[in-house]
C-alpha positions as CSV (number, residue, x, y, z in Angstrom):
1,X,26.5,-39.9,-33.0
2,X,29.1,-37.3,-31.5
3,X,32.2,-37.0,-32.6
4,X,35.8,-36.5,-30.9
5,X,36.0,-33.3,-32.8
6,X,32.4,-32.2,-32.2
7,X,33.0,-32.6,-28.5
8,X,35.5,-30.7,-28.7
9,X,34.4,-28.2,-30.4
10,X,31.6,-28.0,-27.7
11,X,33.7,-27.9,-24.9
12,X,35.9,-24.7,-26.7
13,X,32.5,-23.1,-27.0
14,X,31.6,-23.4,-24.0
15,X,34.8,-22.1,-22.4
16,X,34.8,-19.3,-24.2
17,X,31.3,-18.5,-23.2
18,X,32.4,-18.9,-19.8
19,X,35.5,-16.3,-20.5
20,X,32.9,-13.9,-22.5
21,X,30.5,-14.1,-19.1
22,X,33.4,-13.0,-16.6
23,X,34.9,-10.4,-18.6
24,X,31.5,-8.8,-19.3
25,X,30.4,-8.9,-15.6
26,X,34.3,-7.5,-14.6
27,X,33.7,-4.5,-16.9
28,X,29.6,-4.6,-15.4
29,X,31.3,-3.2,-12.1
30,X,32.9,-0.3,-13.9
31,X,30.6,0.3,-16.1
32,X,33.0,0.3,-18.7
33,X,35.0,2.5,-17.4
34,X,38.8,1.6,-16.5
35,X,40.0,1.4,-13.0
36,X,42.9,4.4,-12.0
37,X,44.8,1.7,-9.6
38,X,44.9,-1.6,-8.7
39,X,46.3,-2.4,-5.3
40,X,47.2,-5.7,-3.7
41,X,50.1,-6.1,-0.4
42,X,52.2,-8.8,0.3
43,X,53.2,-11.1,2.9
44,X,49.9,-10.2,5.0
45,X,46.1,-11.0,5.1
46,X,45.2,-7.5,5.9
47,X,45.0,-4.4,3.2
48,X,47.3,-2.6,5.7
49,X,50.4,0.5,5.4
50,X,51.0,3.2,2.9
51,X,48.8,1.1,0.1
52,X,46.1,1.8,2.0
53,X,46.4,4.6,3.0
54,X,47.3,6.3,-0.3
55,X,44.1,4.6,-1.9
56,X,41.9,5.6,0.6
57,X,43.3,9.1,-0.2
58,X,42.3,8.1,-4.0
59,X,38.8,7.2,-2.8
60,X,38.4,10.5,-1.0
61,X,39.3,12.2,-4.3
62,X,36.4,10.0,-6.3
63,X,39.3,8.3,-7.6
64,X,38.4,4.5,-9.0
65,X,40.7,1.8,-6.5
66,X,39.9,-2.1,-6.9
67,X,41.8,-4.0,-4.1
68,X,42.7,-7.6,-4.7
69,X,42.9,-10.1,-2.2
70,X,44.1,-13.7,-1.8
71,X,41.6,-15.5,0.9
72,X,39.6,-12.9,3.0
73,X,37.6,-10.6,0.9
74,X,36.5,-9.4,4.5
75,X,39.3,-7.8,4.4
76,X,39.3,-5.4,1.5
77,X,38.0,-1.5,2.7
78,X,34.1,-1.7,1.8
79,X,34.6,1.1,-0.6
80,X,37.0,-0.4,-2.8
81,X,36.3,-2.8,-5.6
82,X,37.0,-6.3,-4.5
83,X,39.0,-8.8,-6.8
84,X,40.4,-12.3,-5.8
85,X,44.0,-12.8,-6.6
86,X,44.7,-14.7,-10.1
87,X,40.8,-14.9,-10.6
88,X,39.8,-14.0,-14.4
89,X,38.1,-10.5,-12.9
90,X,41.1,-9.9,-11.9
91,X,43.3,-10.4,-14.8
92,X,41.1,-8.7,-16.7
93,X,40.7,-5.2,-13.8
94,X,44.5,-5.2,-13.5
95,X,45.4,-5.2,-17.4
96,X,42.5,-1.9,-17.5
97,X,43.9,-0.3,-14.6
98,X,46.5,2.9,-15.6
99,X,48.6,2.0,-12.5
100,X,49.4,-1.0,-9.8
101,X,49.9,0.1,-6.5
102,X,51.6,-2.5,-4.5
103,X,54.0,-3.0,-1.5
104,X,57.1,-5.4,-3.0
105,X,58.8,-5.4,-6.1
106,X,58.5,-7.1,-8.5
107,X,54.6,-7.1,-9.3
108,X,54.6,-10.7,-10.5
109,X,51.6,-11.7,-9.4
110,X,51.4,-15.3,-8.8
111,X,47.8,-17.2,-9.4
112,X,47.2,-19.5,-6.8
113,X,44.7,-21.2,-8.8
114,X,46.9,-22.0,-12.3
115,X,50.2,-23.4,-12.3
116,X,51.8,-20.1,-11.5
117,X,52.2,-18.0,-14.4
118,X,52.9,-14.1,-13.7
119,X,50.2,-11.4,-14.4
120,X,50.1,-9.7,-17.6
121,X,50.4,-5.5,-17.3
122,X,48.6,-3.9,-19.6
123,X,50.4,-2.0,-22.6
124,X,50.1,1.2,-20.8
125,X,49.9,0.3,-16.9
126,X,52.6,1.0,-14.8
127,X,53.7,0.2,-11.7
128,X,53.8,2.6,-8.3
129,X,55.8,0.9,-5.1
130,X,55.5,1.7,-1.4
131,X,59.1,1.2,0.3
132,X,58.0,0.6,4.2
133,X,61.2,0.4,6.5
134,X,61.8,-2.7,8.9
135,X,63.4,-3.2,12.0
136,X,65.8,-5.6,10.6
137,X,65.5,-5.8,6.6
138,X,67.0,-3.4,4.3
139,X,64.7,-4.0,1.3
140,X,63.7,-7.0,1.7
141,X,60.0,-6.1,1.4
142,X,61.4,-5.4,-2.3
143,X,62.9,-8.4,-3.0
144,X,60.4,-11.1,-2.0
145,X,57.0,-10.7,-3.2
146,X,55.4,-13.6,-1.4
147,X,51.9,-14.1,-2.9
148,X,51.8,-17.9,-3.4
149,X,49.6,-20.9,-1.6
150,X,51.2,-22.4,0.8
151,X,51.7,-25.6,-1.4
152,X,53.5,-23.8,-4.0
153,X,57.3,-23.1,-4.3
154,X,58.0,-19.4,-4.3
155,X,60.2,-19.0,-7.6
156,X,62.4,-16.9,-7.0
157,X,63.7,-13.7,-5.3
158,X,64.4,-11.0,-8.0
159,X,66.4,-7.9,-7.4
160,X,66.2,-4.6,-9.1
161,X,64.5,-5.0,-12.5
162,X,61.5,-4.9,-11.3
163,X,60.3,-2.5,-14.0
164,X,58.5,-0.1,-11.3
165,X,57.5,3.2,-12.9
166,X,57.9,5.2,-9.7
167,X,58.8,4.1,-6.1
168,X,57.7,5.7,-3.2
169,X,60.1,6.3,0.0
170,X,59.8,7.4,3.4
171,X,62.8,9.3,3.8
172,X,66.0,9.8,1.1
173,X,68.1,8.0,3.8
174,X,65.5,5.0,2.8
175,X,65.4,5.3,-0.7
176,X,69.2,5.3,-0.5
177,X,69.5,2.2,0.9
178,X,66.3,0.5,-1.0
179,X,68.2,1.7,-4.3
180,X,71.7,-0.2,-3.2
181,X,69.8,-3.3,-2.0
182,X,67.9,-4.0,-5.0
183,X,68.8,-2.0,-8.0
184,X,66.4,0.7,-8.5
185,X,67.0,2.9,-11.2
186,X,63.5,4.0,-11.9
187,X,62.3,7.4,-10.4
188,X,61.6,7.7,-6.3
189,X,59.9,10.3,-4.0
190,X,60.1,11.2,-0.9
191,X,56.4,10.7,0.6
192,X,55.3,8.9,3.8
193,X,51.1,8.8,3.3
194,X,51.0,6.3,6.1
195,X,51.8,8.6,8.4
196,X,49.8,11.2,6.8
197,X,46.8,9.5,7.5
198,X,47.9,8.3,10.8
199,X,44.8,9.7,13.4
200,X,45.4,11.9,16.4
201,X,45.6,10.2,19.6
202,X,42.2,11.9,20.6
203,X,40.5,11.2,17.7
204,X,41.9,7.1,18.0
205,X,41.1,6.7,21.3
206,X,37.4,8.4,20.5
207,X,37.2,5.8,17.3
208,X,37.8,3.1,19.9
209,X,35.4,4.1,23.4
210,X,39.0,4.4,25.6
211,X,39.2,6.6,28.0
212,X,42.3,9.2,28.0
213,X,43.4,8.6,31.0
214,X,43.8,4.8,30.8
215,X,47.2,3.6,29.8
216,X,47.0,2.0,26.4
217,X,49.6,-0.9,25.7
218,X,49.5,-1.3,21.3
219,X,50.7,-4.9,20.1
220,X,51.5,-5.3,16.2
221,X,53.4,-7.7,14.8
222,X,54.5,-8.5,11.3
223,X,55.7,-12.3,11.3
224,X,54.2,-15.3,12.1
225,X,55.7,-15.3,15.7
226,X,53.4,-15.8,18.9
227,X,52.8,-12.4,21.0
228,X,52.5,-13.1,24.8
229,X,49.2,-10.6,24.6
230,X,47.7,-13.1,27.6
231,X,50.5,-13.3,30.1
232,X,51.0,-9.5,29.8
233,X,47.1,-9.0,30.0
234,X,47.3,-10.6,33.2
235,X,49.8,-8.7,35.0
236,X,48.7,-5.1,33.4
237,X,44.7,-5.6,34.7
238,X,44.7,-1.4,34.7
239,X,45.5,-0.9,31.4
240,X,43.9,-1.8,28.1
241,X,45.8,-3.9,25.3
242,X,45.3,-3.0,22.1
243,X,45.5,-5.4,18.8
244,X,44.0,-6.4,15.6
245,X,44.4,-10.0,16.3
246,X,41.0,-11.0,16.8
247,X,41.6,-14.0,17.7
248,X,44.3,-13.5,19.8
249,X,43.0,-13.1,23.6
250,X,39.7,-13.0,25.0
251,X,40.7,-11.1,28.3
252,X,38.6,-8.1,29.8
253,X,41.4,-5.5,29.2
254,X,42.0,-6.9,25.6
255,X,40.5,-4.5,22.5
256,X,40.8,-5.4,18.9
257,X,41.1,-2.4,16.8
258,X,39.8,-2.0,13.0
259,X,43.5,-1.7,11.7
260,X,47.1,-1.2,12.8
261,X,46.9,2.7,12.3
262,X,44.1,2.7,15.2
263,X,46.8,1.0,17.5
264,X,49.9,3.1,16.7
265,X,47.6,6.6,17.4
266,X,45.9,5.4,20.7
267,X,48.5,3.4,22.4
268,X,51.1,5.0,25.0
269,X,53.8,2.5,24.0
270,X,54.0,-0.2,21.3
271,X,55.1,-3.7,21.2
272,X,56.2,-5.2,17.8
273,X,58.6,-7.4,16.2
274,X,60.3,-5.9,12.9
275,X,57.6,-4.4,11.4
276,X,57.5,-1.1,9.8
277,X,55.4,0.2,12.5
278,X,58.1,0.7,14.8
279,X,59.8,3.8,12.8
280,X,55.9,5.4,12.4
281,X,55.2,5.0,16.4
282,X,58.8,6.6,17.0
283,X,58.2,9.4,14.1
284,X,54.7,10.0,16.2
285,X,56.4,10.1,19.6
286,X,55.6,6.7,21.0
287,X,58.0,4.4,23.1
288,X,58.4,1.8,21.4
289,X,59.4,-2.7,22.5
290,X,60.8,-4.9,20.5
291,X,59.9,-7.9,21.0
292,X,61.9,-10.3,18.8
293,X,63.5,-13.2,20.7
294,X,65.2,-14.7,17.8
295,X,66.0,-11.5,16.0
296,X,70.0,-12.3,16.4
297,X,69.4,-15.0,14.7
298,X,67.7,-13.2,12.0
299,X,70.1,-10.8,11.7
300,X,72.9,-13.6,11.0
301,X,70.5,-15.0,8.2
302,X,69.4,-11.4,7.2
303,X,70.6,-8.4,5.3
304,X,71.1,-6.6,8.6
305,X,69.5,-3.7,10.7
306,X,68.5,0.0,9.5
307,X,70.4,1.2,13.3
308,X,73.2,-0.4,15.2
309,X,72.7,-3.6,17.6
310,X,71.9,-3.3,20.3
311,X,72.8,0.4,20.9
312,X,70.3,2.1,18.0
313,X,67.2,0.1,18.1
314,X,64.2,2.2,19.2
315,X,63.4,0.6,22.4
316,X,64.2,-1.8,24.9
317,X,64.5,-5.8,23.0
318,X,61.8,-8.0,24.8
319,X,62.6,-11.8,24.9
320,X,59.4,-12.5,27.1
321,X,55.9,-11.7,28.5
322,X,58.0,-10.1,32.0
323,X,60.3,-8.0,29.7
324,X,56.8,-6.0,28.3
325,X,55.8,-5.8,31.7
326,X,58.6,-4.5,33.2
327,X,59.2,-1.9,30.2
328,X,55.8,-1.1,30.6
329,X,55.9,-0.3,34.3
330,X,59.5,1.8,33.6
331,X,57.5,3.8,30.8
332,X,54.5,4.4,32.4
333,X,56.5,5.7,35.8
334,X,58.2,8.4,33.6
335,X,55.1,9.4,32.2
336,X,55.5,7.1,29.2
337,X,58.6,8.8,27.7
338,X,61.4,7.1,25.7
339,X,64.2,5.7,28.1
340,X,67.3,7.9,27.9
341,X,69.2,5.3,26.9
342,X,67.7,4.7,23.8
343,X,66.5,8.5,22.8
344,X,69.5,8.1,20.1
345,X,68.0,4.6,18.4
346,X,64.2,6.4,19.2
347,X,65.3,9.5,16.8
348,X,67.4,7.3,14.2
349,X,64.2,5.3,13.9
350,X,62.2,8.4,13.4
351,X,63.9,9.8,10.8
352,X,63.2,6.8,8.6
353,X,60.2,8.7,7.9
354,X,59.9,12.5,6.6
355,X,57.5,14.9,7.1
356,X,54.5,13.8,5.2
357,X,52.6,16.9,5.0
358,X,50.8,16.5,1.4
359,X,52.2,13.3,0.8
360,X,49.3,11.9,-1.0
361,X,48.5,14.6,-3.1
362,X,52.4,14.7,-4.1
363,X,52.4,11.2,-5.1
364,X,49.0,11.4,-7.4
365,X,50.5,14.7,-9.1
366,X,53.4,12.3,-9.8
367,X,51.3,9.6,-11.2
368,X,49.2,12.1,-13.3
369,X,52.8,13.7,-15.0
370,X,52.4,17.2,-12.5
371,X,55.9,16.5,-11.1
């Protein structure tokens, strides 16, 4: 007859074979070897912005990358290593890996599986962050790291000590403002590798089968906020809408791009909310629409805006499906050019982000100790 102790016993065995297994088949897709970053971005269900771009940068280079996600594993680059958020792989990649690349501060990781506890560094990883300017948050990005299941209670909202190892900014102005609204003491650079790896409009447009003479109309968007993609598509039947919302619209002069950089190069004018795309499409030229119908009341809940309001945003502010149009119509008349009255907001918003000329090869000769 079994006893409570032998059963016990038993089950301990057997969970320990189980840990033994997952560790072994972790290390099985390294052979051994330990991964140079481990990357994960918050607040979104695509691998998406300077993260990405930087690894991809690392892959290039031969460069080890695993990429953690939290539901879509569709969504991790096919090149990189695959990891589901909070799994044991996981835990046991990112505790190898010699640096975490990530988008938010702090790197707390939160398991969606386990009753929440954060994920343990190794004793020599460190921690690299991306700083991506938004329309309407100073730093936020930095302050929230929003990686739990929609059932759980995010924890808490921690300035400053994140205990980042080196943070990368778009511009000083940036950093400068990053550093006074959450704290950071720990070395930054100058380096925008989004933008960097941001393809031509030729090359875009090429990627995507449209024509260069058809008038492209980009849509990207950053919170959970309907776009009016159909009511537009309607009244602009000559022109081609761009997204990477799949789902979003099955009309004829609807295309869904790969990823947002795809959208930003080919469009003639973007359409977003307050996402950090709108200083990249004004750094590359682009007239840019925001459309954010409740963004004053986001700004009276919010830290405030990188420009002035109304007079520095970077385009005209959109409330509705006839506002795009009739931006659209204005740009494309003047041969898609910014509107004089907002060339001001157009350049404030472009110098959010630097000249990025070498940016990822600066930011690994960081990492390795060259700089």
């Amino acid at each position: 007859m079994t006893t409570a102790s032998q059963r016990w016993t038993s089950l301990l065995r057997r969970a320990d074979r189980r840990l033994a297994h997952r560790a072994t088949r972790a290390a099985s897709a390294w052979g051994g070897s330990r991964p140079f970053v481990c990357a994960m971005t918050g607040g979104s269900t695509t691998c998406a912005g300077s993260v990405l771009a930087f690894t991809e940068y690392l892959h290039e280079q031969g460069i080890g990358v695993v990429w953690v996600y939290q539901a879509d594993r569709g969504q991790v680059p096919s090149w990189a290593t695959a990891v589901r958020a909070g799994s044991a792989r996981h835990r046991y990649l990112a505790a190898r890996a010699r640096w975490w690349a990530t988008d938010g501060v702090p790197m707390r990781i939160v398991d969606p599986d386990t009753k929440g506890g954060p994920l343990e560094r190794g004793p020599d990883s460190r921690v690299l962050v991306f700083v991506e300017p938004t329309v309407d948050r100073v730093g936020a990005d930095l302050v929230d790291w929003p990686l739990l299941s929609p059932r759980q209670h995010r924890p808490h909202q921690l300035p400053g000590e994140a205990g980042a190892d080196l943070v990368v900014v778009p511009s000083q102005e940036v950093g400068e403002r990053a550093a006074r609204a959450v704290g950071i003491t720990c070395p930054s650079m100058v380096a925008a590798p989004l933008v960097e790896r941001l393809p031509s409009r030729d090359q875009a447009r090429a990627r995507l089968g449209i024509e260069s003479s058809i008038g492209v109309i980009g849509f990207l968007r950053l919170r959970d906020m309907p776009f009016p993609i159909a009511e537009v598509a309607a009244e602009l039947p000559g022109h081609v809408l761009l997204t990477v919302e799949v789902d979003a619209v099955h009309a004829a002069n609807v295309q869904v791009a790969a990823g947002p950089a795809d959208v930003v190069a080919a469009c003639d004018l973007l359409v977003t909310d307050t996402s950090p795309w709108a200083p990249i499409a004004a750094r590359v030229g682009r007239p840019v629409v925001i459309f954010a119908p409740d963004l004053r009341d986001l700004l009276s809940r919010g830290p405030g805006l990188y420009a002035r309001w109304p007079r520095d945003l970077p385009g005209p502010h959109a409330a509705s499906a006839a506002d795009v149009v009739r931006t659209v119509r204005e740009a494309e008349s003047a041969g898609w050019s910014v509107p004089a009255d907002r060339v001001v907001g157009h350049e404030r918003f472009a110098a959010l982000v630097d000249e990025s000329v070498g940016s990822c090869a600066r930011v690994l000769q960081a990492m390795r100790g060259d700089l």
